[in-house]
C-alpha positions in Angstrom: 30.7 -43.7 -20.2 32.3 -42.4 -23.3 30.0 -40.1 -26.0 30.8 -39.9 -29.7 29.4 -37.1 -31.3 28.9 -37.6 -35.1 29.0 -34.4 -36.8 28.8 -34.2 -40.2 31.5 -32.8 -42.3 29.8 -30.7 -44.4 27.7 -29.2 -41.8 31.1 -27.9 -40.3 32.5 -26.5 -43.5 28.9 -24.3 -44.0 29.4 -23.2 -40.3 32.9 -22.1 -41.1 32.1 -20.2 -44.2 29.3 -18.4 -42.4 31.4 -17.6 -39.9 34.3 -16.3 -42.0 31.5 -14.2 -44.1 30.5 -12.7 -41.3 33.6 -11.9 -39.6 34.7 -9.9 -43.3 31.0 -8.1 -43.6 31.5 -6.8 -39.8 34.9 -5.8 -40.0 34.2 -4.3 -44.1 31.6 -2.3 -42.4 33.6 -0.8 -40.0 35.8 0.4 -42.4 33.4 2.2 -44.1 31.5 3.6 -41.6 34.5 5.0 -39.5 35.6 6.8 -43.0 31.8 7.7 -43.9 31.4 10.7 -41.1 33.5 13.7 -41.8 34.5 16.0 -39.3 32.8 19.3 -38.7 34.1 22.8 -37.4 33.0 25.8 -35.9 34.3 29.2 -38.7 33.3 32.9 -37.1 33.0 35.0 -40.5 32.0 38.6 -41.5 29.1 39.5 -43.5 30.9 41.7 -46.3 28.0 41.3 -49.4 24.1 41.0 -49.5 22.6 40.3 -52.7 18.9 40.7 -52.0 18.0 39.9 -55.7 19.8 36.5 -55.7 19.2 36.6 -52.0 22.7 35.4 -51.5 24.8 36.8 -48.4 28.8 36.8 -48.8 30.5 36.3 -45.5 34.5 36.2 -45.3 36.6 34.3 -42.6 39.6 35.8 -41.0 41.8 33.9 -43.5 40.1 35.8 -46.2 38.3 32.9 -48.1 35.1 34.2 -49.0 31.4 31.8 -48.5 28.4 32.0 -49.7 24.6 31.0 -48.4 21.1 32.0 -49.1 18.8 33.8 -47.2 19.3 37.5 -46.9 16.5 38.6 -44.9 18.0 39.8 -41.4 21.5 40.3 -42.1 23.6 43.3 -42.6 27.1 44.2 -43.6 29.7 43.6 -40.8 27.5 41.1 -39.0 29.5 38.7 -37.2 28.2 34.9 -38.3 29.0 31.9 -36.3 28.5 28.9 -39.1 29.3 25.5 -38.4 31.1 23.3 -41.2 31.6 20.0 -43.2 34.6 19.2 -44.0 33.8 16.5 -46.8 36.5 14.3 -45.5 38.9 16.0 -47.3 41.9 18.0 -45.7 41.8 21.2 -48.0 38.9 23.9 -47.3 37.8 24.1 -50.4 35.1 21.3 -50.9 34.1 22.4 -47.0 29.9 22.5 -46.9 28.1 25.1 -44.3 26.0 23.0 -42.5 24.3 26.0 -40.3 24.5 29.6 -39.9 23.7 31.7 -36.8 24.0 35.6 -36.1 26.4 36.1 -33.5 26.5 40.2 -33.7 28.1 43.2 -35.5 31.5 43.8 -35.6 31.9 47.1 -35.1 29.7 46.6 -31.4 32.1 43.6 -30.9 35.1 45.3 -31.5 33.8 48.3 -28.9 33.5 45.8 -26.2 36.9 43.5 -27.0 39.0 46.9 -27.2 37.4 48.9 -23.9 
């Protein structure tokens, strides 16, 4: 026994449109979100300034460019800092954000132990 199936025309071309919106949404959103998340990086730096007034501490990487973060309140000249960073997206260093900062101990101790 044959079946005919009686499907309206305009029921199909709403199917198709939903269909084709969603398929450009999903793959729209892809694009964005796989461009949305910057990379980060590990950056081992030296402490080289403390300005306990501004309560700013100047740390220098072993390229020489020179960052800055707040909160002076245990660290020291020559302390090694381990900070993790943003990248932005971008591929100079310039725009790069500190996301975290973590002692990681003096220089001069670390340089005792490397050279011995």
């Amino acid at each position: 026994m044959k079946k005919n199936f009686n499907v309206d025309a305009n029921c199909v071309k709403v199917a198709l449109v939903c269909a084709l919106i969603y398929v450009l949404l999903t793959v729209g959103m892809c694009g964005l979100l796989s461009t949305a998340y910057a990379e980060t990086y590990a950056l081992t730096t030296v402490v080289v300034s403390l300005d306990y007034d501004a309560d700013v501490v100047e740390v220098q990487d072993f390229n020489g460019h020179v960052w800055a973060f707040d909160g002076c309140e245990d660290w020291q000249l020559l302390d090694v800092c381990s900070m993790v960073m943003d990248d932005q997206g971008t591929e100079i260093i310039y725009d790069d954000a500190i996301i975290s900062c973590c002692y990681d101990g003096w220089l001069e101790g670390w340089m005792e132990r490397v050279c011995d």
